[in-house]
C-alpha positions as CSV (number, residue, x, y, z in Angstrom):
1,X,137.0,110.0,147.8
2,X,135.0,107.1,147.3
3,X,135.6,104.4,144.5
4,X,132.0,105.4,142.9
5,X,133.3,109.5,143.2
6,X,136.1,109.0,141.6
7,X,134.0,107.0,138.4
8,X,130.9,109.7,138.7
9,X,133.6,112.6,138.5
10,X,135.9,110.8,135.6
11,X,132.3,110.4,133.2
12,X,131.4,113.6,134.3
13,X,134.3,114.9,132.5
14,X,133.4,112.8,129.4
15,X,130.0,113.9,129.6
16,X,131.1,117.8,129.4
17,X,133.4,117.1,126.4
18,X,131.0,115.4,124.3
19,X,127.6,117.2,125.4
20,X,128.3,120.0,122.8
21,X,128.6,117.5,120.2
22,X,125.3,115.7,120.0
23,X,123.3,116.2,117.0
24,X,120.0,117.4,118.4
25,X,117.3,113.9,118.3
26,X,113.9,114.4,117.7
27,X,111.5,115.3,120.1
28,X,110.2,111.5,119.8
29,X,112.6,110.7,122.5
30,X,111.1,112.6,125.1
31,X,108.0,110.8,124.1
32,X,109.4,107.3,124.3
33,X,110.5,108.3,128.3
34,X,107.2,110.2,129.1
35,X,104.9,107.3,127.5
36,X,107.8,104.5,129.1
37,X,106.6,102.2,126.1
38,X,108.6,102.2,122.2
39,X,107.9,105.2,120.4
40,X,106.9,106.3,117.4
41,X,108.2,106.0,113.7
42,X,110.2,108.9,114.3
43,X,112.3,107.6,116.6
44,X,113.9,104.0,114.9
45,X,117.5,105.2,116.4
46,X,116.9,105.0,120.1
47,X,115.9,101.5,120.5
48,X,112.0,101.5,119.4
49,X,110.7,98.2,120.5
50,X,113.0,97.4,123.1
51,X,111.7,95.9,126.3
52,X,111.5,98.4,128.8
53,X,113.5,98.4,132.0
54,X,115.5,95.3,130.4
55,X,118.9,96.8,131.8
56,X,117.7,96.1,135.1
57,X,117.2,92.7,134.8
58,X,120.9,92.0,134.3
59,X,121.2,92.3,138.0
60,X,118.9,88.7,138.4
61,X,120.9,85.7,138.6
62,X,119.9,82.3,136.8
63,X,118.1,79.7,139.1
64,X,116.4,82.1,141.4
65,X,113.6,80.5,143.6
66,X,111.4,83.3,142.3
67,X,111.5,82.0,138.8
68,X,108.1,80.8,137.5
69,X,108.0,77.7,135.6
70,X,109.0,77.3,131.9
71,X,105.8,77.4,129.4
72,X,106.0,74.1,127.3
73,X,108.8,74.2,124.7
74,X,110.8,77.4,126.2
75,X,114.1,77.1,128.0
76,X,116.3,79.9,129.8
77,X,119.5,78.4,127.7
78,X,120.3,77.2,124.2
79,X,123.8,76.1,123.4
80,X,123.7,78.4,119.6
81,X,122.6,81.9,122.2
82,X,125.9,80.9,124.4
83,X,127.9,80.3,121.6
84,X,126.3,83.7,120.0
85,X,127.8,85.7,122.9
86,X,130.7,83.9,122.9
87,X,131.1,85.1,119.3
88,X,130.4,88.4,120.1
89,X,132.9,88.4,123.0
90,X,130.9,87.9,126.2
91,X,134.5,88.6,127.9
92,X,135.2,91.3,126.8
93,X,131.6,92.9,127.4
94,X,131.7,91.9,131.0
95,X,135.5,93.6,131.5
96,X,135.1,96.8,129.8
97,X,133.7,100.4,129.2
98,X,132.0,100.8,126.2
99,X,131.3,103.9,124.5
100,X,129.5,104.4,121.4
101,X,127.2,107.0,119.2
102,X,123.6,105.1,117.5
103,X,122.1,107.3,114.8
104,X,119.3,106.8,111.9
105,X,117.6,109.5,110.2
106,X,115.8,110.9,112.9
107,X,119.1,111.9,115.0
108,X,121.9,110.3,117.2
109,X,122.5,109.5,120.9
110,X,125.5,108.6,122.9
111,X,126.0,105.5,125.6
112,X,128.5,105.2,127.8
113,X,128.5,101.3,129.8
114,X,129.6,98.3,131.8
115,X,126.9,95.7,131.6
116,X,127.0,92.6,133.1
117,X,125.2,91.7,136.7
118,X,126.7,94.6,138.4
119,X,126.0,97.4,135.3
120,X,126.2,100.8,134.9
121,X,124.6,103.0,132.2
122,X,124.9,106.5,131.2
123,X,122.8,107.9,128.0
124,X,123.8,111.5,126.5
125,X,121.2,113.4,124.8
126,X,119.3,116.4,123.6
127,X,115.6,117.1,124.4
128,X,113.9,120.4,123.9
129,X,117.3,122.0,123.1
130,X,118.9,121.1,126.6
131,X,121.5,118.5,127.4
132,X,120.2,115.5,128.9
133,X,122.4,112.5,130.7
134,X,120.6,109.5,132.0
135,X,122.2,107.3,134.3
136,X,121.3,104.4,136.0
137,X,123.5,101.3,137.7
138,X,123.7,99.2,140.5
139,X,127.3,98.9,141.3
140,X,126.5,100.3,145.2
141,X,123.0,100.0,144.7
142,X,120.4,100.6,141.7
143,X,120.0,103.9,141.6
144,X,118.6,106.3,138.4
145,X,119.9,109.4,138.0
146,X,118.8,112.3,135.5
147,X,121.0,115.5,134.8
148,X,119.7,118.5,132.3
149,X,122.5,121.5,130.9
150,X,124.3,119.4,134.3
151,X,121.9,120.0,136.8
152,X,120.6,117.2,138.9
153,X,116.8,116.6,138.3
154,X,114.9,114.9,141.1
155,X,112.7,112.2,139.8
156,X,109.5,112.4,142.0
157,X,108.0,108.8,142.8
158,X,108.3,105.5,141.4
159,X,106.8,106.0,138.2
160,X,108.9,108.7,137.0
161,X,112.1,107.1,138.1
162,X,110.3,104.2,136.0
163,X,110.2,106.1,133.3
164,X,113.5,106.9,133.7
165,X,114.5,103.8,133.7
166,X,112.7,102.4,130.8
167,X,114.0,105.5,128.7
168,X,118.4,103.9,129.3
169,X,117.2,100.5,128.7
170,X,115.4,100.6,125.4
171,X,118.3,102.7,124.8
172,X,121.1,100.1,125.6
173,X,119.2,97.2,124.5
174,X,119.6,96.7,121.0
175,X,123.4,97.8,120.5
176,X,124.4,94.9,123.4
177,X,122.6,92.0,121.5
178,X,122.5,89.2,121.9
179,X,124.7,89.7,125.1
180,X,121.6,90.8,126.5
181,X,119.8,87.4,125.5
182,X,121.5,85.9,128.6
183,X,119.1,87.5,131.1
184,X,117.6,85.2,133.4
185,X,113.8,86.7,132.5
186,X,114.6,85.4,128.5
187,X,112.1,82.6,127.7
188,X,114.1,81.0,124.3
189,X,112.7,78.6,121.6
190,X,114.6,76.9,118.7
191,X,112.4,77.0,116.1
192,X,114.2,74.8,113.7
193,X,116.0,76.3,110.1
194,X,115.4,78.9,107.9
195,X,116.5,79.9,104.1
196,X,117.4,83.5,104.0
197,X,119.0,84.7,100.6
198,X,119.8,81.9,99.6
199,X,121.4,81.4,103.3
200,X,120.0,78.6,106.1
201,X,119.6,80.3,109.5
202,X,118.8,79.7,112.8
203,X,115.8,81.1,114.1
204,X,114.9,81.5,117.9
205,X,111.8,82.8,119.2
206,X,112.6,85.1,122.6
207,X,109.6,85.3,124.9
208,X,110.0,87.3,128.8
209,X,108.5,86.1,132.4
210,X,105.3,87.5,133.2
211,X,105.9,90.4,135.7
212,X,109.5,91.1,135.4
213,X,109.9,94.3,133.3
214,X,107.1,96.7,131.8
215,X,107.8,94.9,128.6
216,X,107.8,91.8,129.7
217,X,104.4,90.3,126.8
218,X,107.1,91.8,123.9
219,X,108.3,88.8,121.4
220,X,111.3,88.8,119.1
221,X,112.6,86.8,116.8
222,X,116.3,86.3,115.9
223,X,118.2,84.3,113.2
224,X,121.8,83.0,113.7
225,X,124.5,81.8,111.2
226,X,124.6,77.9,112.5
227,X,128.2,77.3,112.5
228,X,129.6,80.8,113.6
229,X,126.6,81.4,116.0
230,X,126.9,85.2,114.4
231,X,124.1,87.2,114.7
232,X,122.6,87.7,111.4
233,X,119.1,89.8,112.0
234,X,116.4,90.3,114.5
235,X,112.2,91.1,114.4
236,X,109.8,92.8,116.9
237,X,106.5,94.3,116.8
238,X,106.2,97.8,117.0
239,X,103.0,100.0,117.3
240,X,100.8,97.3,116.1
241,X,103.4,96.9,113.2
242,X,106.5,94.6,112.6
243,X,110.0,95.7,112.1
244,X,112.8,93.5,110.9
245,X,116.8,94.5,111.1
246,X,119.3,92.8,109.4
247,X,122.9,93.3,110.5
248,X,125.6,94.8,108.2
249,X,129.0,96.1,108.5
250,X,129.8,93.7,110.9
251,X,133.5,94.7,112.8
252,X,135.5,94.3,115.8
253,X,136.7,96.6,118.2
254,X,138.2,96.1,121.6
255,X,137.5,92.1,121.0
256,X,133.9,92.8,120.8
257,X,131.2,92.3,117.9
258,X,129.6,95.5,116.3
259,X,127.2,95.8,113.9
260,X,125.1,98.7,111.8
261,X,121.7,97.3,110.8
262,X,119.2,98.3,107.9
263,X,115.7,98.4,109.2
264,X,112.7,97.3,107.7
265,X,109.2,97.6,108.7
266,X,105.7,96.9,108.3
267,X,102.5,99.0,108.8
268,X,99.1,97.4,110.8
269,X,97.5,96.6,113.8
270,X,98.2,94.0,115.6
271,X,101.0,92.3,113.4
272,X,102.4,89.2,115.6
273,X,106.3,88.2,114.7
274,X,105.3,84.5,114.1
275,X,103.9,86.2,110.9
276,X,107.5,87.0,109.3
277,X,109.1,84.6,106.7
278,X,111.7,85.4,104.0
279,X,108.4,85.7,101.1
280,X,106.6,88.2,103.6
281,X,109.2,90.8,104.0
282,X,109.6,90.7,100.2
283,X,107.3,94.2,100.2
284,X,108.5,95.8,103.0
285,X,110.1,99.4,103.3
286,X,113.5,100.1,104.2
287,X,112.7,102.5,107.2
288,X,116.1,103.8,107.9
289,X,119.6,102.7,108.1
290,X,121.0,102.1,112.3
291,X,124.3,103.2,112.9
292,X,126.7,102.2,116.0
293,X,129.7,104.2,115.1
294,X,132.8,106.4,117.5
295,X,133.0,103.1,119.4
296,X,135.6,103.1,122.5
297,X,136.1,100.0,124.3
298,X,138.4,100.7,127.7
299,X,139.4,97.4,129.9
300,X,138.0,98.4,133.8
């Protein structure tokens, strides 16, 4: 038995103990993977706004010859994002299995994963009252992988394994942050200091390559505490709206950073993230509540 049988059969075991636990997620989640863009309000637990097909990016390496030149100001690199996943324990990350449960008010997944450049993915959910499990890696090759009640389902052509795709990484996305800042397609600009409750911040501006993921014209914004490089919050625009999370409950497990976040958001059409300041958000509403709880981390 191969090295890959022996780690398909050991997750399939996991996958069988935990599939009759899922709390059953809204039916927004099939829409997110058949639309293979964020979906809707609905859906605020499994990564809405995340750039689709960003796990498959980890598999670039820096200072590729197929890298386009840096727009003025942007850089691939800023000492406070390394430091950030140094904080959050970029070792640890890159050596283990992770397994955890996200849920908001509109229902819970599960995520079983190894990123780093080799990574592999597995998401555990329900969709129209079946068990779903996505999977996709390239540890012997990217491949993407969809199982319902267990049974293989063949994804025909590109553009449904796209969607495929795109529906693990806007799952995986947010919980791995700002680990996931380190891909080679991240465009990063230090835009200077900012007052938060009372609180100076960091703020960065995170831009994508043209042409290298289906969300590649998203931008984000994310604050860091100066000195300890923590993550402190994070903004995106979503469906013409803005949305702005800000970490709480910060812990450790298995040497790696965890945090819940509350999310705010931010109704209109076509709402750009240079528009958020600390007097903006004032008025906002507090959409939901994003938890990462049942964390596992396994060395590998």
């Amino acid at each position: 038995m191969t090295a890959s049988n022996r780690q398909h059969r050991t997750i399939t075991g996991r996958v069988e103990s935990w599939l009759g636990l899922l709390p059953a997620l809204l039916l927004g989640l099939l829409g997110v993977a058949a639309a293979g863009c964020a979906a809707g309000p609905a859906d605020e637990a499994a990564g809405s706004g995340a750039p689709a097909d960003a796990a498959s990016t980890d598999a670039t390496t820096s200072g590729g010859s197929d890298q386009a030149p840096l727009p003025a100001g942007k850089v691939r690199s800023l000492p406070l994002v390394e430091r950030a996943i140094d904080f959050q324990g970029r070792d640890a990350i890159e050596s283990s299995t992770i397994s955890l449960r996200i849920g908001s008010k509109s229902g819970s997944f599960r995520i079983d994963a190894q990123p780093g450049d080799l990574f592999d993915y597995w998401v555990y959910t329900e969709q129209d009252g079946s068990d779903v499990v996505y999977h996709h890696t390239n540890v012997a090759g990217e491949t993407i992988e969809k199982l319902v009640d267990g049974q293989p389902v063949e994804l025909v052509g590109e553009r449904e394994q796209q969607r495929a795709r795109d529906f693990v990484s806007q799952r995986v996305y947010f919980p791995f942050l700002p680990y996931r800042l380190r891909d080679p397609s991240v465009y990063l600009e230090d835009l200077g200091t900012e007052t938060w409750d009372g609180e100076e911040l960091r703020k960065v501006k995170v831009t994508f390559q043209p042409g290298t993921s289906s969300g590649a014209d998203d931008s984000y914004l994310y604050w860091f505490d100066p000195e300890t490089a923590e993550m402190r919050q994070f903004a995106y625009s979503f469906g013409g709206g803005l949305r702005l999370r800000k970490m709480k409950n910060a812990r450790r497990v298995g040497g790696i950073w965890f945090a819940d976040a509350d999310n705010y958001a931010k109704a209109g059409d076509g709402l750009s993230v240079d528009e958020i300041s600390p007097e903006s958000v004032a008025d906002w509403e507090l959409l939901s509540t994003v938890v990462v709880d049942e964390i596992t981390v396994e060395p590998r």
